[in-house]
Every structure is written in C-alpha cells, then in structure tokens.
C-alpha positions in Angstrom: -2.9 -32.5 -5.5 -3.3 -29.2 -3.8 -1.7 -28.6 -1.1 -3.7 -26.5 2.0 -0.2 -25.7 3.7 -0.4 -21.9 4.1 2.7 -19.6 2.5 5.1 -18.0 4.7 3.8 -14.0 3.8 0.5 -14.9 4.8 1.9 -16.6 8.2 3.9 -13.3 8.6 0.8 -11.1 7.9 -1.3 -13.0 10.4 1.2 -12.6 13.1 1.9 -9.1 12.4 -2.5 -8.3 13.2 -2.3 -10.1 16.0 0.4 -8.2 17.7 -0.9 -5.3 16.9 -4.4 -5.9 17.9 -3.1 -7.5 21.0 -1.2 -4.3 21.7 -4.1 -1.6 20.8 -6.6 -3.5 23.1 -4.5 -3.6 25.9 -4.1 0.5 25.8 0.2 -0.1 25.8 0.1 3.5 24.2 -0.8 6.6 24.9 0.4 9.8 22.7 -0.7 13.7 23.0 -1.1 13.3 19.4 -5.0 12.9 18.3 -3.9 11.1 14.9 -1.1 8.6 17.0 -2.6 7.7 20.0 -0.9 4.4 19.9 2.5 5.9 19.5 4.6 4.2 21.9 3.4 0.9 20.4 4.0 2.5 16.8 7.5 3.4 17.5 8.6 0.3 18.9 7.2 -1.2 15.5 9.0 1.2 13.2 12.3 0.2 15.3 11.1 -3.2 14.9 10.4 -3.0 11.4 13.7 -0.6 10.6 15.6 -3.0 12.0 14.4 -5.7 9.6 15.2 -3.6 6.8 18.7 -2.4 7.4 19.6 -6.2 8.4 17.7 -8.0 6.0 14.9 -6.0 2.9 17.7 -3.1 2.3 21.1 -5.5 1.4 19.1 -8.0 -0.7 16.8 -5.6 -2.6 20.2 -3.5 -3.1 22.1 -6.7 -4.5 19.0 -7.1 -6.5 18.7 -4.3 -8.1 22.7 -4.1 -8.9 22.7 -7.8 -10.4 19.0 -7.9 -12.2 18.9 -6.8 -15.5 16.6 -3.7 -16.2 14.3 -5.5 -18.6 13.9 -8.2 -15.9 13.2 -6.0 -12.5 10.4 -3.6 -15.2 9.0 -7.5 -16.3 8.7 -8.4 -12.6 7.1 -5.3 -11.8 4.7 -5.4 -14.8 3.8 -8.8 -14.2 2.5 -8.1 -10.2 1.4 -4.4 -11.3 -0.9 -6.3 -13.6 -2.1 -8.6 -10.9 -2.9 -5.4 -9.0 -5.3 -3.8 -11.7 -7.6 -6.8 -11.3 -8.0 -5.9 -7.4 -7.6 -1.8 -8.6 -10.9 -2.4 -11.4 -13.0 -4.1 -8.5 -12.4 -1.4 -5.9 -13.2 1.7 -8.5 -16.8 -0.4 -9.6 -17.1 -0.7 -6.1 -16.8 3.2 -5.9 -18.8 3.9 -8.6 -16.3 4.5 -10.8 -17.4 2.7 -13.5 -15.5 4.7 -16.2 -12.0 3.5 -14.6 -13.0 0.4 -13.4 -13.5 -0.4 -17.2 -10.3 0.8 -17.9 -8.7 -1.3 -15.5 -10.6 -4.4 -16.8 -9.4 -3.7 -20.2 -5.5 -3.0 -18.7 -6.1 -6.5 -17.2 -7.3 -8.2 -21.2 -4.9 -6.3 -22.9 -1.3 -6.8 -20.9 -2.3 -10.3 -20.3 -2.5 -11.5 -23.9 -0.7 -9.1 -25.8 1.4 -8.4 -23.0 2.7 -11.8 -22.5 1.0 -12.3 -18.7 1.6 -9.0 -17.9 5.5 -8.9 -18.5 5.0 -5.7 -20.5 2.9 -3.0 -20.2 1.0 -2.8 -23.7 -2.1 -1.0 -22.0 -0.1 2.3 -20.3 1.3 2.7 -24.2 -1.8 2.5 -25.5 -2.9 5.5 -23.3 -5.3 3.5 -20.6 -4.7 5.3 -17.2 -3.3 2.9 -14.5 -4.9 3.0 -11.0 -4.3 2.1 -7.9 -7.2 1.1 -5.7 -7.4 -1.1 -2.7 -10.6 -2.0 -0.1 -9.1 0.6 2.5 -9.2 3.6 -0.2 -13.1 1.9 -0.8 -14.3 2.1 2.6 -13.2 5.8 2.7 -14.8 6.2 -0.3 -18.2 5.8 1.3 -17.4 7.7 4.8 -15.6 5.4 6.9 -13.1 7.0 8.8 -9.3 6.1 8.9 -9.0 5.8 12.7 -5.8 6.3 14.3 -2.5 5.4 12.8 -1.0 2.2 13.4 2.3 0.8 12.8 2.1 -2.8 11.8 4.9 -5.1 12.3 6.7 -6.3 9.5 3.6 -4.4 7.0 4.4 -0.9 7.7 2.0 2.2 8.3 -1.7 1.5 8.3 -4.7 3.2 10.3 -7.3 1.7 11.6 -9.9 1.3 9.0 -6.5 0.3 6.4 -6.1 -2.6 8.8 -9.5 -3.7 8.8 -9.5 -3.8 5.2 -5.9 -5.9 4.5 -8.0 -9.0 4.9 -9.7 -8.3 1.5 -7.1 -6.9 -0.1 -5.6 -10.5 0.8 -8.7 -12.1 -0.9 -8.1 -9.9 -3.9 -4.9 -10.4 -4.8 -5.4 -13.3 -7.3 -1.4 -14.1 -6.8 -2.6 -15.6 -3.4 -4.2 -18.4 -4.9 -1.0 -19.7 -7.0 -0.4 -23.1 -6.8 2.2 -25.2 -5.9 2.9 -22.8 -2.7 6.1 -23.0 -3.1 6.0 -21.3 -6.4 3.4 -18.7 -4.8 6.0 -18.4 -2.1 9.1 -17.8 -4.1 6.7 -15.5 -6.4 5.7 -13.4 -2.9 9.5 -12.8 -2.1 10.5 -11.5 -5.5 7.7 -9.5 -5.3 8.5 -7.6 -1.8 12.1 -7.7 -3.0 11.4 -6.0 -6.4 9.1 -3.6 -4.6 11.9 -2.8 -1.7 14.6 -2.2 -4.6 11.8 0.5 -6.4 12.0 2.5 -3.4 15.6 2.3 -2.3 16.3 5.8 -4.2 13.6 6.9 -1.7 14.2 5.5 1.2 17.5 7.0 1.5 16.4 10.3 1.1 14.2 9.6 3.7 17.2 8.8 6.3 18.7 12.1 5.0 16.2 14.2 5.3 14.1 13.8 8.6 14.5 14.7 12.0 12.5 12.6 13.0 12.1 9.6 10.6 9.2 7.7 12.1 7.2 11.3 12.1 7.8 12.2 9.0 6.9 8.8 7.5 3.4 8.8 10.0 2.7 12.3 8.4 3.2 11.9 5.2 1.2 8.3 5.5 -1.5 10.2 6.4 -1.1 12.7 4.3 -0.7 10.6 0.8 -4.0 8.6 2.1 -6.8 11.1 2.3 -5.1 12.2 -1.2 -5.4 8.7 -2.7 -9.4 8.4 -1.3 -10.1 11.7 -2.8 -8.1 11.1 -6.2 -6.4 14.1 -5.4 -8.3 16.7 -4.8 -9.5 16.8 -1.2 -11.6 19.2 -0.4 -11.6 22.0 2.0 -14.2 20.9 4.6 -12.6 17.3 5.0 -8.9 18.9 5.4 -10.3 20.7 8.0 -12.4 18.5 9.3 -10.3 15.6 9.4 -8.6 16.1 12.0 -7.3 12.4 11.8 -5.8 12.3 9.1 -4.4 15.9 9.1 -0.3 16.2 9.4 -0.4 18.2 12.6 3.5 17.7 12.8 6.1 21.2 11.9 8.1 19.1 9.8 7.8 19.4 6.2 5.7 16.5 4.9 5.7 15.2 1.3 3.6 12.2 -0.4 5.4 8.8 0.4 6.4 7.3 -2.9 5.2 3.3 -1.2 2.6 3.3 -4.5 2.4 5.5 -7.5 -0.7 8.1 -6.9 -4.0 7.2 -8.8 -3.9 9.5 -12.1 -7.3 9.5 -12.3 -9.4 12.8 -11.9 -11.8 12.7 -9.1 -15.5 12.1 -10.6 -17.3 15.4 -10.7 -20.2 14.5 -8.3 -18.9 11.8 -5.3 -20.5 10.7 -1.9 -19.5 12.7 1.1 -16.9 11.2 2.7 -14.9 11.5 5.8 -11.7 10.4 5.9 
C-alpha cells in the first residue's frame, strides 16, 4: 500500500519557502544594492546555510567521494542526470525548442534501456547534446523577470521568479514520486551528497578566492542565470537593460559551476525576453 507520509527533502524545502517568504513580506532587509534588496535576510541565510555545510554537506560528501568508487559516484550521477533530462526535454518544448527537446526525449529512451536506467550515459557518446532546463529558465524564456535575489535556507541562491518556479520543478522531477518513501528518501540523500562531492573541487576555490564569499557567489548567481535563459549569448540590450540581474559588484565574477551550462546554441529567432 502506498504510503502518503511526505519525505524529509520535501519537508525541508517547504520550511525553507516559508521562512523566506515570511521574511521578504515582513521587509527584515533593506540593501543599497538594486539586485539584493533583501540582503540582510540573504546573508543571515548564507551563514545559515554555510554553517550547514562546513558541519554537516562538506565532511560526508568528502568521505564520499574518498571511499565511493569512481564508476559508482559517475553511475549515481548518470542515473539522477537522466532523471533530469525528462524535466530538461519538457522545459525546452515549453520554449519552443523543439529541436532539443527531442533530443532530450531521445537522451531519456536511449540511457534508460541501453543504458541500464540511466547508470551510463550511452546518449552523450552517441553525440546527443545534454541540457539543462528547469521552469525558472522557462518563465524567463518568455519575459518574466528574475526579481531580486534571495537566499533560501538550506536550497541556496534563487531570485524571485526561481523561487516561484521550484514548486514545478518539484512536480517534474519524476524521482519525487518513488515509492516506498523510504527508498525515495535514501535516493534524495545520495543524490545531494553525490551532487555536494561534484562541487567540492569548487567550493574550495571559492573560500580561497573571495573577499567577500556571499558577494561573489550572489554575483556570479546572477550572472550564470541570465546566461542559462539566453543559452549563452545574451544580448546587448538585456545586459544593459537588466539591471537586475547585472553583477554590479568590483569583484571579479565567474559562472558558478552548481550545474553544467546548457551546450545548446541559442535558436536564431527567440521571443524578447527580460531577464
């Protein structure tokens, strides 16, 4: 019998809105900064949400990645990176994209049969382009604007118009209807383990580097955003235009490596859009 108990991610996602749209409503931030009004608020978060990681996300997904085999951590990540393409192909028909959206359908057929539910990655060696699409890039697509930035507990960086859209993503991602829940549970912590250990390289680079970590990491959000929406090539009218989205810190900002870029070319004619 199914069960209707909810998993714990979910639970944590839920909580994580609410404080946030608790704190945005009742104006607990104010910041000279157009794209971060909300700063105060956002900053507490990151400090939240750093802490979390240094105590808890950074040890285990180290320990993971020392002790995993290779072959298993590149299965686990081909198995929920094939989940993702189903979500990815829906978003690029949604965007007109019909080309890619095809491409992703087929990436979906191909890895799950051939590729043993997705553990290997028979499509990307047969040349078909992964992507990397979600509802937030779609509602840019078609001219809805990001909003300010917003930290979200526990999640990470978002903007307004990213936040509204995580509830679909949610309804997208075909791993949240596994059942038992406990195995969709267990699944859901390998996955943001596996996904923690990708980026370790990264994220200590990151410490390095920046001044100002929380900045940099805001800017280069930001940044890596309006390039995803635009496949790449933004053009010069909504760089300047955008005055949202566009890094207005001095500090050097570089794409976050959270996701691998879409490959895809940008179509040659798209619908205006403001990011």
């Amino acid at each position: 019998m199914k069960s209707n108990k909810m998993s714990t991610l979910p639970r944590l996602s839920g909580l994580a809105l609410a404080v946030t749209a608790c704190a945005v409503l009742s104006g607990c931030a104010t910041s000279a900064n157009p794209q971060d009004p909300f700063e105060k608020f956002n900053r507490a978060s990151f400090a939240f949400n750093d802490t979390v990681d240094r105590t808890v996300l950074k040890p285990v997904a180290t320990g993971y990645k020392n002790v995993t085999p290779g072959f298993v951590q590149t299965g686990v990540g081909n198995f929920f990176g094939n989940l993702s393409d189903a979500w990815s192909a829906v978003n690029n028909l949604l965007q007109g994209k019909g080309e890619a959206g095809m491409t992703d359908v087929t990436r979906v057929a191909l890895n799950s049969t051939f590729g043993i539910l997705g553990l290997l990655d028979i499509a990307s060696e047969a040349g078909l382009q992964k992507h990397n699409e979600d509802f937030g890039q779609t509602l840019g697509y078609w001219g809805v604007p990001s909003g300010p930035f917003l930290m979200l507990p526990l999640l990470g960086p978002s903007t307004i118009r990213d936040t509204s859209a995580l509830p679909a993503d949610r309804w997208g991602d075909p791993w949240k209807y596994k059942d038992p829940h406990n195995w969709r549970n267990i699944g859901s912590g390998v996955r943001v383990i596996d996904q923690r250990a990708s980026l370790l390289d990264a994220s200590n680079l990151l410490e390095e580097a920046a001044l100002d970590r929380y900045e940099f990491l805001r800017d280069g959000y930001l940044q890596r955003r309006q390039s995803q929406v635009y496949d790449g090539n933004v053009p010069r009218a909504a760089a300047e235009d955008d005055g949202d989205d566009a890094p207005t810190s001095s500090s050097q900002v570089v794409p976050l490596p959270a996701s691998p870029a879409p490959a895809e070319p940008a179509a040659a004619e798209t619908p205006a859009k403001t990011q």
